[in-house]
BALO-858338 format. One record per residue: residue in one letter; z, x negated, y negated of N, C-alpha, C, O, CB in turn; residue number from 1. Coordinates in pm, whole numbers. Atoms other than C-alpha are relative to their C-alpha. Last residue first. Glycine has a CB too. Example, Ala and Ser with C-alpha at 12.3 -4.5 7.8 and 13.67 -1.06 7.14 Angstrom:
# BALO-858338
code	n.Z	n.X	n.Y	ca.Z	ca.X	ca.Y	c.Z	c.X	c.Y	o.Z	o.X	o.Y	cb.Z	cb.X	cb.Y	pos
S	-6	82	119	714	-1367	106	73	77	-109	90	26	-220	-142	-41	-46	2 $
A	0	-89	119	780	-1230	450	0	-90	-120	66	-194	-118	125	99	-3	1 $
END
This chain:
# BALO-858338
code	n.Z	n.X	n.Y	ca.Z	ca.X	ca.Y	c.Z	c.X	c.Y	o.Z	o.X	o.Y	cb.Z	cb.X	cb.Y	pos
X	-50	-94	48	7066	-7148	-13115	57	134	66	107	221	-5	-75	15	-70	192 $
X	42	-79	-104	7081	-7503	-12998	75	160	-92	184	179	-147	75	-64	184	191 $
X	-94	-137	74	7109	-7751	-13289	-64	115	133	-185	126	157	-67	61	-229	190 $
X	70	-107	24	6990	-8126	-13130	74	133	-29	192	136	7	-81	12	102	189 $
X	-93	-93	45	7133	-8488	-13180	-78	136	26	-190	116	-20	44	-28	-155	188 $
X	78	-124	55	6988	-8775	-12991	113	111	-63	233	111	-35	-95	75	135	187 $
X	-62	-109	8	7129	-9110	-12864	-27	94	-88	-14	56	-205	101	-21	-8	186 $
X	-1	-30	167	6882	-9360	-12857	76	113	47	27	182	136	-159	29	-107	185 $
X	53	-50	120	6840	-9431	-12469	87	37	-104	204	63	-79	-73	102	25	184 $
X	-102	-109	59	7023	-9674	-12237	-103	51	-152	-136	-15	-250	193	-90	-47	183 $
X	103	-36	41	6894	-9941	-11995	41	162	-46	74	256	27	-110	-29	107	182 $
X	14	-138	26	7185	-10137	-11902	-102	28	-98	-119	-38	-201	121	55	-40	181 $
X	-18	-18	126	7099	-10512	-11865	-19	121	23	-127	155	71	-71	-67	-99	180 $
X	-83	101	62	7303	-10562	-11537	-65	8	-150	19	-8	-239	-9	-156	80	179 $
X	65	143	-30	7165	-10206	-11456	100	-130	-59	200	-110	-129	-165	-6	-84	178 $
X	119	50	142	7390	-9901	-11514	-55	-148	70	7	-220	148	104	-42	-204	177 $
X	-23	90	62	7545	-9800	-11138	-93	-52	-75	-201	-95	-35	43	-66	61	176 $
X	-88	-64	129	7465	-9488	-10979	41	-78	-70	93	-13	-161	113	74	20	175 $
X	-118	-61	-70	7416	-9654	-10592	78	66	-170	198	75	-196	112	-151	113	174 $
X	-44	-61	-143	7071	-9693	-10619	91	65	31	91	168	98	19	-68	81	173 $
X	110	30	-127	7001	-9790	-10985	65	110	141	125	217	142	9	-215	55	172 $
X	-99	54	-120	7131	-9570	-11280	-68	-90	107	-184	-58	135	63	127	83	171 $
X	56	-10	-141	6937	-9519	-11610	78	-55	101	132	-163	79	-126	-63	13	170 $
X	-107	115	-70	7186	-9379	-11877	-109	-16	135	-117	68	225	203	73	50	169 $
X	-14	47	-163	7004	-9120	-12127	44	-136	39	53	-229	-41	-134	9	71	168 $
X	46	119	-10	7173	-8953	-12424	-69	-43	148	-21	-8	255	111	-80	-37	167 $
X	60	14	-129	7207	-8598	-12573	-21	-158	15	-66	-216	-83	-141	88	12	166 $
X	90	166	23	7405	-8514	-12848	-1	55	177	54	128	260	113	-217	-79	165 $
X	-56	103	-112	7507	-8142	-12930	-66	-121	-9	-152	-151	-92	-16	47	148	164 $
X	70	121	5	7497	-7918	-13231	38	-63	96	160	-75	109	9	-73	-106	163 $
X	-84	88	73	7601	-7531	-13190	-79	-198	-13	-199	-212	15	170	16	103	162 $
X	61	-43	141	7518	-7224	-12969	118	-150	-83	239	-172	-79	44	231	-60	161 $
X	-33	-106	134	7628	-7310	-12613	-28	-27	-137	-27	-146	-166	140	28	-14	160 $
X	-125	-20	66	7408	-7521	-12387	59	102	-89	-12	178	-154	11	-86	-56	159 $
X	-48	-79	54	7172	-7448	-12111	105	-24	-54	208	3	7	2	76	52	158 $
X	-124	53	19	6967	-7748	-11989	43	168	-85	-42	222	-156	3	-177	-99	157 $
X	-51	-81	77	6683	-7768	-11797	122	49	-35	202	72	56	-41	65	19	156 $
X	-121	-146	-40	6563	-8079	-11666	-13	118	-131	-66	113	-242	213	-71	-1	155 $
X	-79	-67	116	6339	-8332	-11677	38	84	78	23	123	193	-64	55	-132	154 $
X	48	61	92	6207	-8654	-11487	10	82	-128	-7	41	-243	-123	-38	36	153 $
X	35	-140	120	6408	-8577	-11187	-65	-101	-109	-47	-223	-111	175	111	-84	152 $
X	92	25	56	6416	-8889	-10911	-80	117	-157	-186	124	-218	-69	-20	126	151 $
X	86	-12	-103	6649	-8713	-10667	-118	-60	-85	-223	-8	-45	-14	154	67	150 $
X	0	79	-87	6958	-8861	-10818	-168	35	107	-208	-27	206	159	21	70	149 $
X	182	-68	-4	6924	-8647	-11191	-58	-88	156	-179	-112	159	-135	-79	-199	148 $
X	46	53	-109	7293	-8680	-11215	-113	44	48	-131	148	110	78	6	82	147 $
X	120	-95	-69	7439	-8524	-11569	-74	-84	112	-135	-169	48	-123	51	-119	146 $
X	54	121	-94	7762	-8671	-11694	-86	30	58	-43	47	172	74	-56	92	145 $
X	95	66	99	7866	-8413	-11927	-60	-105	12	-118	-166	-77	43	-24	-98	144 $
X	94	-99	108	7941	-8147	-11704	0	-63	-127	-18	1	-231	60	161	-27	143 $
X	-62	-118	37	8050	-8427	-11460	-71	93	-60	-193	94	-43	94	-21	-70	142 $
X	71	-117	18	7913	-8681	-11230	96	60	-97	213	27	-76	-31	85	133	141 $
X	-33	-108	-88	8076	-9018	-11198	-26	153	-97	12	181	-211	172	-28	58	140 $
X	-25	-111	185	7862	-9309	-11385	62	103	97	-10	117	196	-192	89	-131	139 $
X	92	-107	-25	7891	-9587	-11059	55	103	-85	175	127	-102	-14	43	150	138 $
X	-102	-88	-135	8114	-9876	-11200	-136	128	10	-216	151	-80	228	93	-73	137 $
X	-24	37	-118	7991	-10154	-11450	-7	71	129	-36	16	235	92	-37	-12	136 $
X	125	30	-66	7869	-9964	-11721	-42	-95	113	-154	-117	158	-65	-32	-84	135 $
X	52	157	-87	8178	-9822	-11757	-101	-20	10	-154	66	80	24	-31	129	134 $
X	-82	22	-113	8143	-9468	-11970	-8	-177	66	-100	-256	45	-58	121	115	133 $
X	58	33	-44	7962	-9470	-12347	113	-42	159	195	-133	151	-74	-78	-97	132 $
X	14	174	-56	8166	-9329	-12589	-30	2	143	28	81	218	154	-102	-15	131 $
X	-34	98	137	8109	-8991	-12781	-11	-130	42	-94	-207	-7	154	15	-67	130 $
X	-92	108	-38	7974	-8779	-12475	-2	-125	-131	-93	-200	-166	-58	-64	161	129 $
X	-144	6	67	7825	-8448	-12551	103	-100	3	220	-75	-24	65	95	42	128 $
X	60	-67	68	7546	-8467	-12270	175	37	-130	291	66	-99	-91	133	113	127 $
X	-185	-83	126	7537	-8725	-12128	-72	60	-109	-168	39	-182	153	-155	-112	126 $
X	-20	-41	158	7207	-8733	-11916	156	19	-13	243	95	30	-88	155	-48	125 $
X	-135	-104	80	7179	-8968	-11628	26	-1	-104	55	-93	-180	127	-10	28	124 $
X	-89	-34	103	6832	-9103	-11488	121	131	28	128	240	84	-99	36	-118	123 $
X	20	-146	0	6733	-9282	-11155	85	58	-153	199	22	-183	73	69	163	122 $
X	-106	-65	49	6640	-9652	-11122	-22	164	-8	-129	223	5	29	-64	-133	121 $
X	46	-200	1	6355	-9862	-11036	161	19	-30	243	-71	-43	-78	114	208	120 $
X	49	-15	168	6300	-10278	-11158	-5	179	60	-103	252	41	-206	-111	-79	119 $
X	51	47	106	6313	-10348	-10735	-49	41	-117	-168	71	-118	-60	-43	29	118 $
X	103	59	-26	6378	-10102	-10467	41	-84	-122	134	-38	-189	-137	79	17	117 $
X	9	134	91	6705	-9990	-10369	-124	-75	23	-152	-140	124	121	-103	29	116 $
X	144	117	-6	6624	-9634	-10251	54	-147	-104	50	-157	-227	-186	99	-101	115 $
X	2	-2	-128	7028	-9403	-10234	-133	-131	47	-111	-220	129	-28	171	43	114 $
X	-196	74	-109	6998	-9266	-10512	-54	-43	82	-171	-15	111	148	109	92	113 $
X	-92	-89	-58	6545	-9158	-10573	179	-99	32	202	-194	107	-93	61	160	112 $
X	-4	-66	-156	6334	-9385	-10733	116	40	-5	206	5	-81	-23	-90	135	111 $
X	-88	-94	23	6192	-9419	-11132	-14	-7	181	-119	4	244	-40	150	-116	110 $
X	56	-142	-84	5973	-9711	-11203	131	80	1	226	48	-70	-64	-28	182	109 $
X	-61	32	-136	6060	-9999	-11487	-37	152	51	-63	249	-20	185	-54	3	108 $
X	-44	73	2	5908	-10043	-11846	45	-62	196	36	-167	259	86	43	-110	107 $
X	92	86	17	5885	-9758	-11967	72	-132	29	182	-166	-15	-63	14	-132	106 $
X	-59	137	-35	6102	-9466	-11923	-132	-94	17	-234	-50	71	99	6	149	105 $
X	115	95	28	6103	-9104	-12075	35	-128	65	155	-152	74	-27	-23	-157	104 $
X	-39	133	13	6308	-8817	-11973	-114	-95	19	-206	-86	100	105	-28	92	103 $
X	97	114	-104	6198	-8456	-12063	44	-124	-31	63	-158	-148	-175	-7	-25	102 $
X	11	159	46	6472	-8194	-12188	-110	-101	121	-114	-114	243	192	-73	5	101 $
X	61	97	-89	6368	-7832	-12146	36	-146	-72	-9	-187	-180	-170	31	16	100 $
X	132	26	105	6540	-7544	-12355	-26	-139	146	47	-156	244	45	-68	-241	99 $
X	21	131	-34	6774	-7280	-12220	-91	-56	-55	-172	7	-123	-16	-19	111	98 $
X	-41	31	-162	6915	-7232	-12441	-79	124	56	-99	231	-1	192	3	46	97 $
X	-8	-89	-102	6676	-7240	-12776	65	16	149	-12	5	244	-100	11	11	96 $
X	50	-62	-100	6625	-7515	-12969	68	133	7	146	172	-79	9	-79	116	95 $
X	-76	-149	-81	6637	-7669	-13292	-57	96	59	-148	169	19	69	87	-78	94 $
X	75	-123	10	6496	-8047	-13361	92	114	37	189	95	111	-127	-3	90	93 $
X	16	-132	93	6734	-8315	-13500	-51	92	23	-24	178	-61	-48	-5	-97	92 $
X	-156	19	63	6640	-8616	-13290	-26	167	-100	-123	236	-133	32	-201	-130	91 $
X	-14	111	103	6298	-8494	-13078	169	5	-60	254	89	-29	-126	32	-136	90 $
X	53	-41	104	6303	-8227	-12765	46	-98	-123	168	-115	-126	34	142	-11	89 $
X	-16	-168	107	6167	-8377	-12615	118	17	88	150	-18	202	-152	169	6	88 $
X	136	-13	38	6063	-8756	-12476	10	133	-112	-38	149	-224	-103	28	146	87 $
X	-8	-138	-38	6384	-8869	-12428	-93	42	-72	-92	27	-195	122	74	-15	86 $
X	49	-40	111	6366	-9265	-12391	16	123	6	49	145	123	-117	-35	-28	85 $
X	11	-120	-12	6461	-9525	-12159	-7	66	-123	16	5	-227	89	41	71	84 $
X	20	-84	112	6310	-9896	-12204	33	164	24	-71	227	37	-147	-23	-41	83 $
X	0	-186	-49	6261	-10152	-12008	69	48	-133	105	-7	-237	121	60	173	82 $
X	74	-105	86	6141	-10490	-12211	55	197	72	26	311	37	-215	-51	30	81 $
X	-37	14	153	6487	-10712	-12077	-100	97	-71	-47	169	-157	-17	-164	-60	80 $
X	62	96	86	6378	-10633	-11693	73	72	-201	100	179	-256	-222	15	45	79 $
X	95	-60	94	6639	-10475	-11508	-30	-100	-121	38	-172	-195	61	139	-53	78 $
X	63	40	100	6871	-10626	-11254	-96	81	-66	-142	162	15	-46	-97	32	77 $
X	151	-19	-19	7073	-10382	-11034	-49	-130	-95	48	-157	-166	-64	172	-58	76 $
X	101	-31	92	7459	-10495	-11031	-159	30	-15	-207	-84	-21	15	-76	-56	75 $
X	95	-95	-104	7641	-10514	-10722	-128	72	-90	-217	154	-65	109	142	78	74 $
X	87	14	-128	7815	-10809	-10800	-122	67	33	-224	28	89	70	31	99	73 $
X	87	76	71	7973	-10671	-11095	-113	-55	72	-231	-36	43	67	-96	-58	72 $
X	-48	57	148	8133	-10439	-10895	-83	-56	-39	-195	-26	5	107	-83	-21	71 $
X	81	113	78	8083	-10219	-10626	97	-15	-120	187	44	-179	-171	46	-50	70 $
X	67	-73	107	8403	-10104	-10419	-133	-76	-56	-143	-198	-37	106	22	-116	69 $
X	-82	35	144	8487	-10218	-10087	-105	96	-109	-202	170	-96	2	-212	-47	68 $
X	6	-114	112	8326	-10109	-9773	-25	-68	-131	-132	-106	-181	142	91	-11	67 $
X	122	-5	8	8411	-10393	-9579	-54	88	-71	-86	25	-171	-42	2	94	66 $
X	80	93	25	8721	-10411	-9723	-95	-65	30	-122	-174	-21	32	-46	-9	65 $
X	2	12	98	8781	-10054	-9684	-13	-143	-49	-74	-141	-156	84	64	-31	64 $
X	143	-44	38	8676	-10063	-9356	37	-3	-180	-57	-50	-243	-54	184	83	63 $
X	154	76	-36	8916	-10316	-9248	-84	62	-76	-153	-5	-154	-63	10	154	62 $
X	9	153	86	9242	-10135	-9460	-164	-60	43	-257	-59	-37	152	-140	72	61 $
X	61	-103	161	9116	-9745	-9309	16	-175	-55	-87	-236	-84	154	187	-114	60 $
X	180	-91	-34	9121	-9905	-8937	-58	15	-135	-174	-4	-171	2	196	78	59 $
X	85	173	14	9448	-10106	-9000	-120	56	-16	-189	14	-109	-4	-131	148	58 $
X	-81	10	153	9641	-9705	-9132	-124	-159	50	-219	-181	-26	257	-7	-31	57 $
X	96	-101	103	9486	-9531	-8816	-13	-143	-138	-118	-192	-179	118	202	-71	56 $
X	148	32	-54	9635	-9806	-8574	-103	62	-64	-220	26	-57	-20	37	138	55 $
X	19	159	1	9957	-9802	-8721	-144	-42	25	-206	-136	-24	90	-72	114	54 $
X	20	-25	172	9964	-9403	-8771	-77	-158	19	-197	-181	4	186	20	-138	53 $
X	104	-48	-32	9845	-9405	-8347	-43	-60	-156	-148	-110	-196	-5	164	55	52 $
X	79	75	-70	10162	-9655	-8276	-150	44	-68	-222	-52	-96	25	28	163	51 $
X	-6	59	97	10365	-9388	-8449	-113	-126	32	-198	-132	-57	147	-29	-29	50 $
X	-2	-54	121	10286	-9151	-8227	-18	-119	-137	-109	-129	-220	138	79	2	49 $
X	104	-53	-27	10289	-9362	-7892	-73	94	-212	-167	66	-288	60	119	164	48 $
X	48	122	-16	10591	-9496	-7983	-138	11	-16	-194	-48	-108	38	-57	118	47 $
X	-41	67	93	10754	-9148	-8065	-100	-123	-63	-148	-132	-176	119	-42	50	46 $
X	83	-66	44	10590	-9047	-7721	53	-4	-185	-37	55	-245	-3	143	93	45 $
X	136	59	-47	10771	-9321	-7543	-124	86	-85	-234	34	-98	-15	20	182	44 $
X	21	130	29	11075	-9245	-7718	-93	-48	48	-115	-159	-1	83	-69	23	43 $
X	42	-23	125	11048	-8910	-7626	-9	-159	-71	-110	-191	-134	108	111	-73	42 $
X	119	-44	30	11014	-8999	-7250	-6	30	-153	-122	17	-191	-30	112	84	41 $
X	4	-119	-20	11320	-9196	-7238	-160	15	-28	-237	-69	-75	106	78	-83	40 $
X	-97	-67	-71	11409	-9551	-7206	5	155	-11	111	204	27	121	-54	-40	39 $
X	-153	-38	147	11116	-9654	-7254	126	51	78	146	90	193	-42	171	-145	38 $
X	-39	-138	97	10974	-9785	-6891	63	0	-112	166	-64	-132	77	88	55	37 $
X	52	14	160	10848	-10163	-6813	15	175	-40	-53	221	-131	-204	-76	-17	36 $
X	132	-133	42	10897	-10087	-6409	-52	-15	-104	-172	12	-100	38	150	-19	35 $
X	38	-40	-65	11154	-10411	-6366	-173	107	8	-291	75	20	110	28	15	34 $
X	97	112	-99	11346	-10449	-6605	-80	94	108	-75	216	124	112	-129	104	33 $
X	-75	9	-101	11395	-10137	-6853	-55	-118	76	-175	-143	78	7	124	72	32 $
X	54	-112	-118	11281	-10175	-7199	42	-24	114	100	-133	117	-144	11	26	31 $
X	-62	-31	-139	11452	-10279	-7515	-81	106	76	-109	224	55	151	55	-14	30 $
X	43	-1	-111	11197	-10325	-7803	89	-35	164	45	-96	262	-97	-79	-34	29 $
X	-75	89	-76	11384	-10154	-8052	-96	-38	139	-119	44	228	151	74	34	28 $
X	-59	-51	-93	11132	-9918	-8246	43	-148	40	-23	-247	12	-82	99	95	27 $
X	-177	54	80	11072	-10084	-8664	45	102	170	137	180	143	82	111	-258	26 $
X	-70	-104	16	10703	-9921	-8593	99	-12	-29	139	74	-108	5	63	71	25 $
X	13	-66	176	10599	-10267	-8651	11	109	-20	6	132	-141	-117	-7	-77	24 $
X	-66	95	64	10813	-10448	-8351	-39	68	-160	29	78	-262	-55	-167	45	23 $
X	-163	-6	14	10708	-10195	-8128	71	-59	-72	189	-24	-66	62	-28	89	22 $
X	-25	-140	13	10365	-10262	-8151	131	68	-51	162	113	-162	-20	46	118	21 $
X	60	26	111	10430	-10666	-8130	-13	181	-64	55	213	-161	-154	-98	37	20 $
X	-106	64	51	10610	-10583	-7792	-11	2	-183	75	53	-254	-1	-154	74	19 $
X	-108	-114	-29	10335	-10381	-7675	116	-43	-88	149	28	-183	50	13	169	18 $
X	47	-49	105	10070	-10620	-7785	122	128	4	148	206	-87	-170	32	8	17 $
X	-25	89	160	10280	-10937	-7609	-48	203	-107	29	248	-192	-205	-223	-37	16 $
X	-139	-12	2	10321	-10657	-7262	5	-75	-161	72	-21	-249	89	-82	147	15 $
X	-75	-158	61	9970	-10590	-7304	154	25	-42	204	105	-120	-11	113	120	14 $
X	25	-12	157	9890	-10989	-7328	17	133	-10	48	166	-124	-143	-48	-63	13 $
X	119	89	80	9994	-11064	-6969	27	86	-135	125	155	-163	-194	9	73	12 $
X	146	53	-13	10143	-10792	-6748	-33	-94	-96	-113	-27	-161	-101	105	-12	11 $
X	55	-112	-6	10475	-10582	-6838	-150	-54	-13	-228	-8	-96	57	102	-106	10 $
X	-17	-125	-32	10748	-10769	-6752	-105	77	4	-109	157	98	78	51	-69	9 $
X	40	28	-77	10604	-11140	-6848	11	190	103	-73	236	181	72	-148	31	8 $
X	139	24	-9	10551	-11001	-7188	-13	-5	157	-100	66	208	-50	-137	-83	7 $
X	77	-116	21	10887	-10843	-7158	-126	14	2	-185	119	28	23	44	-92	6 $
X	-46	-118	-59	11107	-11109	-7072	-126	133	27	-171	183	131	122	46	-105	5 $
X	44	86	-129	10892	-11381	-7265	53	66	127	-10	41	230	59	-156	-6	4 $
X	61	-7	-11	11018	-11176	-7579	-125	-3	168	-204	74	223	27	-45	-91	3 $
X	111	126	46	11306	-11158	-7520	-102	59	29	-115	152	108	-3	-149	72	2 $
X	97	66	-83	11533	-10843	-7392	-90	-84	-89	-139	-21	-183	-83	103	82	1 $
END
């Protein structure tokens, strides 16, 4: 059966989206004259089925390119004098787990994930991290990727017995380093 068969068969533009349906499941669009029936009920529920994936599967493409990922684009600005810093415990000193790290910042305010205001940001400690993650892409959390998103200004930190580095990474809104990333002095401390 034609196209022009089947459109006119089965009403106006349902019969074209029907046809078109059927055409990207890879089902045969033979249907009966007359009534517009499959030729069986499982084949109608087949159609129906697969029809639903088809219609799931465009849904997730749209939103994902509305969505999309950040990128460069989505960069915070930050003024050239900011400045993060780790207030304590100093390069070289030896602590105690747990011990208190305080984060320093000058320069630009501190808001919460999620608040895109202007010259603010939220800090993340690495903690043991040799090279410096994307500073393009939102920093993703780990146990050495530390996410301070509610506006923290220190923490407490329990490491095992031994020398670690500590650094801070200010994030804006959505976890992403500024376009000029604002990145403290990487620290060393002996935890006993």
């Amino acid at each position: 059966m034609g196209l022009w068969t089947l459109h006119r068969c089965c009403h106006g533009r349902w019969g074209l989206w029907l046809w078109i349906c059927l055409r990207l499941v890879g089902v045969s669009a033979t249907v009966y004259h007359g009534d517009c029936q499959f030729w069986s009920v499982l084949s109608a529920v087949i159609f129906i089925q697969r029809s639903l994936i088809v219609f799931s599967l465009c849904l997730a493409c749209i939103f994902s390119l509305l969505v999309g990922p950040v990128n460069a684009a989505d960069l915070s600005p930050a003024p050239e004098s900011a400045e993060a810093y780790i207030i304590s415990p100093g390069n070289g000193d030896t602590v105690q787990a747990p011990f208190t790290v305080q984060f320093g910042l000058s320069g630009m305010g501190i808001a919460p994930a999620g608040i895109d205001r202007p010259n603010t940001g939220h800090h993340h400690l690495l903690v043991d991290v040799d090279e410096l993650p994307p500073l393009t892409e939102p920093l993703q959390g780990s146990e050495q990727v530390l996410h301070y998103g509610a506006g923290q200004t220190e923490t407490q930190l329990t490491l095992e017995p031994g020398e670690h580095t500590l650094q801070l990474v200010l994030g804006n809104y959505g976890h992403v380093p500024h376009d000029s990333p604002v990145i403290s002095e990487k620290i060393t401390v002996s935890v006993q």
